[in-house]
C-alpha positions as CSV (number, residue, x, y, z in Angstrom):
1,X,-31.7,-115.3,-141.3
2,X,-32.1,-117.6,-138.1
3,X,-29.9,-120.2,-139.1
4,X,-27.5,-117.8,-140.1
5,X,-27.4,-115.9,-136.7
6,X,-27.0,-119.4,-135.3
7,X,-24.4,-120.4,-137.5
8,X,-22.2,-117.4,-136.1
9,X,-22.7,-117.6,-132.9
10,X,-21.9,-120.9,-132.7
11,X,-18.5,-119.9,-134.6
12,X,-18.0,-117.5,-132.1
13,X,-19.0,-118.8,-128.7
14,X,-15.4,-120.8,-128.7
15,X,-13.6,-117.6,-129.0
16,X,-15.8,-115.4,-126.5
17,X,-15.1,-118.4,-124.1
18,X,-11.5,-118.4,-124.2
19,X,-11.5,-114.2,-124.0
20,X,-13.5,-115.1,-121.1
21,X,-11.1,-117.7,-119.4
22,X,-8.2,-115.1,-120.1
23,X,-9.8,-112.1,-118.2
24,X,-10.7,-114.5,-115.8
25,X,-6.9,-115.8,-114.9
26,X,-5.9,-112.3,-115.9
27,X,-8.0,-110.6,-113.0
28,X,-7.2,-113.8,-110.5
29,X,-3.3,-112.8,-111.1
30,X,-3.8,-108.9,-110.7
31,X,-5.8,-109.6,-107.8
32,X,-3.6,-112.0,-106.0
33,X,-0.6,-110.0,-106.8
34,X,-2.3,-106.9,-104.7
35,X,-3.1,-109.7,-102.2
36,X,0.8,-110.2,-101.7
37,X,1.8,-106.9,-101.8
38,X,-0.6,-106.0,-98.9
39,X,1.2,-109.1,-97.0
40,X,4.5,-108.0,-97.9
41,X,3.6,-104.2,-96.2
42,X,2.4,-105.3,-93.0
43,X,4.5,-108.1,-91.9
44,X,5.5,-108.0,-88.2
45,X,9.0,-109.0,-86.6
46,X,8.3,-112.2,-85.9
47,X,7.7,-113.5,-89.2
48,X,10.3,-111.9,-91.4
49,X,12.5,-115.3,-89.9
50,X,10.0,-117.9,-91.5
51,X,10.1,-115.7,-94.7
52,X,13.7,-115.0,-95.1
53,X,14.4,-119.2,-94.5
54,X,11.5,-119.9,-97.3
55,X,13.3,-117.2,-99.8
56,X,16.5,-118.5,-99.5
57,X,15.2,-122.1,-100.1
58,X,14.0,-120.6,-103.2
59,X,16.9,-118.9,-104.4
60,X,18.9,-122.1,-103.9
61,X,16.2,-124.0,-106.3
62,X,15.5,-121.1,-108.8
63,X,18.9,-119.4,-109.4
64,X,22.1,-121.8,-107.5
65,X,20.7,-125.1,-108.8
66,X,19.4,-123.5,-112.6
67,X,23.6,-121.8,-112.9
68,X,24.9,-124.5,-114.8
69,X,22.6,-124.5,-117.4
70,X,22.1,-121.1,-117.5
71,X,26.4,-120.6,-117.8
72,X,26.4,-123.0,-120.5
73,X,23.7,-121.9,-121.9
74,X,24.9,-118.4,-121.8
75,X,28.3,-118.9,-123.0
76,X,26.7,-120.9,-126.5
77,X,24.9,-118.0,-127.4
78,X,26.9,-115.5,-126.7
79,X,29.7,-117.0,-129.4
80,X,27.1,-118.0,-131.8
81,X,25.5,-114.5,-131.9
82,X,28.9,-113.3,-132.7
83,X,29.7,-115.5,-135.1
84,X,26.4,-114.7,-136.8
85,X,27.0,-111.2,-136.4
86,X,30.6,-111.4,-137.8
87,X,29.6,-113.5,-140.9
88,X,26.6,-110.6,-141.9
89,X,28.6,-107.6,-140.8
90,X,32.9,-108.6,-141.8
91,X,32.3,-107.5,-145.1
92,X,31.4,-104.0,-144.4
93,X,34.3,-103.4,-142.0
94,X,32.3,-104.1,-138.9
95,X,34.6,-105.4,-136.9
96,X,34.9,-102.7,-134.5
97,X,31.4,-102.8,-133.5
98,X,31.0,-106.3,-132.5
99,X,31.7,-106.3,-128.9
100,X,28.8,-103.3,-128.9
101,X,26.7,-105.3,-130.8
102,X,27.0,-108.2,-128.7
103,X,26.0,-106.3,-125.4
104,X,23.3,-104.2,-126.5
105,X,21.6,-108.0,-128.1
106,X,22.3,-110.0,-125.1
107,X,21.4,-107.3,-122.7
108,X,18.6,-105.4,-123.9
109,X,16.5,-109.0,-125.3
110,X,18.4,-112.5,-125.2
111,X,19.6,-112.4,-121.4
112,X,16.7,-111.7,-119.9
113,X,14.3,-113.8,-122.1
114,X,16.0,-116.7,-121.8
115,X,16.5,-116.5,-118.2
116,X,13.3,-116.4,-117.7
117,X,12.2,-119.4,-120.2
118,X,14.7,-121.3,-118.1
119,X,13.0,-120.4,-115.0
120,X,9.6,-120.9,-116.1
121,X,10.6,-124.4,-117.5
122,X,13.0,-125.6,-114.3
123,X,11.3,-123.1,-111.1
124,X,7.7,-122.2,-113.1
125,X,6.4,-125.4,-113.5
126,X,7.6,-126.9,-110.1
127,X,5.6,-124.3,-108.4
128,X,2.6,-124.9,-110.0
129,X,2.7,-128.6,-109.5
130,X,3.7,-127.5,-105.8
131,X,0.8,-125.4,-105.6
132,X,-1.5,-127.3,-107.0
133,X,-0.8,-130.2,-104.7
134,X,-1.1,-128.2,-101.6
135,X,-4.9,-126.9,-102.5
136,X,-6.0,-130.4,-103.1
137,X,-4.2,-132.1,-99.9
138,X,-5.8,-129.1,-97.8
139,X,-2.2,-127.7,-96.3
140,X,-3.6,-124.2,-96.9
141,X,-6.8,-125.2,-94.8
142,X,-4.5,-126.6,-92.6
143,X,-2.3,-123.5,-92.7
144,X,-5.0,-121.4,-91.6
145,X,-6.0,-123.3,-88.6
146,X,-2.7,-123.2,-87.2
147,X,-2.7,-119.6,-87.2
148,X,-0.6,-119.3,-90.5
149,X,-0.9,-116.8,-92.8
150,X,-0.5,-118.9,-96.0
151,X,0.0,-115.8,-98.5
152,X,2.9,-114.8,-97.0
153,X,4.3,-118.5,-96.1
154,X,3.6,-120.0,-99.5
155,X,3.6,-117.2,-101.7
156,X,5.6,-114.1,-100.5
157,X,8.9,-116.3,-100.2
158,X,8.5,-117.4,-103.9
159,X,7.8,-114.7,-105.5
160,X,10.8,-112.8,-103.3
161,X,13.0,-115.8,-104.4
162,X,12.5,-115.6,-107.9
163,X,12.9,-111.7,-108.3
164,X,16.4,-112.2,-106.2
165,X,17.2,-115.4,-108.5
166,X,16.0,-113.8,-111.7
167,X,18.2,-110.5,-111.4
168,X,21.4,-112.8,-110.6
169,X,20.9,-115.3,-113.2
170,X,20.6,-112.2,-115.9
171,X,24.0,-110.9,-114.3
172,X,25.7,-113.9,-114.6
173,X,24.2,-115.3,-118.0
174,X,25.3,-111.5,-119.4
175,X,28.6,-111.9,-118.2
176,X,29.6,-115.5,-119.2
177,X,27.6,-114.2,-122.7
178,X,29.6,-111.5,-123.4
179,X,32.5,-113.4,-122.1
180,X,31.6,-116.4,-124.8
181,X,31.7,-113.9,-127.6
182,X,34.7,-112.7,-126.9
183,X,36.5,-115.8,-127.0
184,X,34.7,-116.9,-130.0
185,X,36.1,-112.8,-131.5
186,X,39.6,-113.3,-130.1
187,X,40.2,-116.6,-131.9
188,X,38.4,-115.3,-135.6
189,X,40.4,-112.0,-135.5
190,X,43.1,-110.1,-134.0
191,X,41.2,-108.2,-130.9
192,X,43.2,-107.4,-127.5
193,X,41.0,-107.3,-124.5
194,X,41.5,-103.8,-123.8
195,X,39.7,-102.7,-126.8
196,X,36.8,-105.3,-126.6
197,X,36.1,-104.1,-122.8
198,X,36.4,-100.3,-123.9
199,X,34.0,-100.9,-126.5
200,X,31.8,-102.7,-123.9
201,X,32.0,-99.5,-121.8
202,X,30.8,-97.2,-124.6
203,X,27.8,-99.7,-125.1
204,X,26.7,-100.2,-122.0
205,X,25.2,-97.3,-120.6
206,X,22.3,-96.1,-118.1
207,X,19.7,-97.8,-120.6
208,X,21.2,-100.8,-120.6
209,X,21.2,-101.3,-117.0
210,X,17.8,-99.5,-116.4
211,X,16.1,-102.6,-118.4
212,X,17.8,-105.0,-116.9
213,X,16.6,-104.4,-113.6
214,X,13.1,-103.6,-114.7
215,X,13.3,-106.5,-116.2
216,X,15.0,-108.6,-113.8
217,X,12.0,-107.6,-111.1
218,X,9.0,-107.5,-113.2
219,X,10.2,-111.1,-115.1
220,X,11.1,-112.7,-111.6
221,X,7.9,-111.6,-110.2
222,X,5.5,-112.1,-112.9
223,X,6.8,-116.1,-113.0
224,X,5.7,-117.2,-109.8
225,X,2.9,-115.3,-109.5
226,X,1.3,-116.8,-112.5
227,X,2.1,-120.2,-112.1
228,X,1.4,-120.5,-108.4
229,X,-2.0,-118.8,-109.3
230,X,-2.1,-121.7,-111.9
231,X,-1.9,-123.9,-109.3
232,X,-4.3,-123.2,-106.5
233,X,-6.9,-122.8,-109.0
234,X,-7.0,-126.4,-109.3
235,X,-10.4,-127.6,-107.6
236,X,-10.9,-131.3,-107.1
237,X,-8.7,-134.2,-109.2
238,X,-5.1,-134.3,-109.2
239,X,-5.7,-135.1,-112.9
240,X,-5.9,-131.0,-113.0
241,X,-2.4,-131.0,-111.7
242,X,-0.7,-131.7,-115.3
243,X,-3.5,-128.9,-116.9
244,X,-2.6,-126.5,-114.3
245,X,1.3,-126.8,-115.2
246,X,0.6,-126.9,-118.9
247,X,-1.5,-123.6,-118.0
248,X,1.2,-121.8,-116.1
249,X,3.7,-122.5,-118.3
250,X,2.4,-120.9,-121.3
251,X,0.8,-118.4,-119.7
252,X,4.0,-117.2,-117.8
253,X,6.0,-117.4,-121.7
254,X,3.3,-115.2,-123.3
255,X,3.5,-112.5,-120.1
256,X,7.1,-112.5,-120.0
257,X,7.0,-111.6,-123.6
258,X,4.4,-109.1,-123.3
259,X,6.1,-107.3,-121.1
260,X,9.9,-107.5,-122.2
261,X,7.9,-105.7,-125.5
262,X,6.2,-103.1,-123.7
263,X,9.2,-102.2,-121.4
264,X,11.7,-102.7,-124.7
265,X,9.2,-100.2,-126.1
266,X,9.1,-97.5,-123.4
267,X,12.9,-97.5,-122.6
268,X,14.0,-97.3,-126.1
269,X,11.0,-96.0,-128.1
């Protein structure tokens, strides 16, 4: 009976571990989030300057330098989602709901998903490594000394940069999207513009836009707040740098998909 008890808790230690580890990071991210929000309320005069220079640093890295990729990126999928669309659907006379198909795909799920992987993998990561080099050089000791409030010098302008970044990425990877599918419509079939922008109209509707500004704020927040919590968690090596990255990346994928569910889920039931 002994050796059996032992057996299974030695099965299950592992897993109550990592449960642990997750709460843990879980609670460090909820509580550093309230930590920035408290900033973010009582900043003075004098410092929204420093912030607004740090947050439009930010939005140049996260959302000016990440356009190409996201354009291109955007405009692929939008014409191979149509084409996939048209090759299930032609048979059954479909045709006339493509263009509504197309928005309600790429701006309900595919837009802001895969704006945010491209964030997480370009922006993310960088600020975790960023982070995670600061802690163990001791700039945020150093901060502090100077009379430098590092949560709202290091931390307010990222995560204020990558909501702003986030929602203009998602406008302009729907747009060249929607754009890419209906090039990829207009050479498979006869379709004037007219009728594919009226039947973009009808599809897009308070919903639609609703979600993608949820979205858009709760994906661009979420991002650099866990991955810069990733970073200054790291203690003592810079060996924890490439762990701390790894950490934040996956981490940031699994939220983002969490919550795109749960807010999919309470817009559209």
């Amino acid at each position: 009976m002994f050796a059996t008890q032992f057996g299974l808790q030695r099965l299950t230690s592992p897993l109550g571990g990592g449960v642990r580890n997750w709460l843990a990071r879980l609670g460090n991210v909820a509580w550093l989030g309230l930590i920035c929000i408290r900033h973010l309320l009582s900043l003075r005069t004098n410092q929204v300057g420093v912030i607004y220079d740090q947050t439009k640093l930010q939005v140049r890295f996260t959302a000016l330098d990440a356009l190409p990729l996201a354009l291109l990126t955007s405009l692929l999928l939008g014409g191979i989602t149509l084409i996939q669309v048209f090759a299930q659907m032609s048979a059954f006379g479909a045709e006339t709901y493509l263009s509504r198909l197309l928005a309600k795909l790429v701006i309900r799920e595919l837009g802001p998903l895969l704006v945010s992987v491209i964030v997480i993998g370009r922006s993310g990561t960088a600020i975790a490594a960023e982070m995670a080099s600061i802690k163990l050089s001791g700039e945020v000791d150093a901060l502090c000394a100077m009379g430098v409030n590092p949560i709202q010098y290091l931390l307010l302008p990222r995560i204020l940069g990558g909501i702003l970044s986030v929602f203009s990425l998602i406008i302009l990877f729907d747009a060249a999207a929607l754009l890419g599918g209906f090039l990829v419509a207009w050479s498979r079939f006869p379709l004037s513009p007219r009728f594919f922008l009226s039947a973009l109209g009808n599809a897009i509707q308070w919903p639609e836009l609703i979600i993608t500004f949820a979205k858009a704020t709760i994906f661009g927040g979420l991002v650099p707040l866990i991955c810069a919590s990733s970073g200054l968690r790291v203690s003592s090596s810079s060996t924890e740098i490439p762990q701390a990255v790894t950490a934040a990346a996956v981490s940031s994928l699994v939220a983002v998909f969490l919550a795109g569910a749960i807010l999919s889920v309470l817009v559209y039931g």
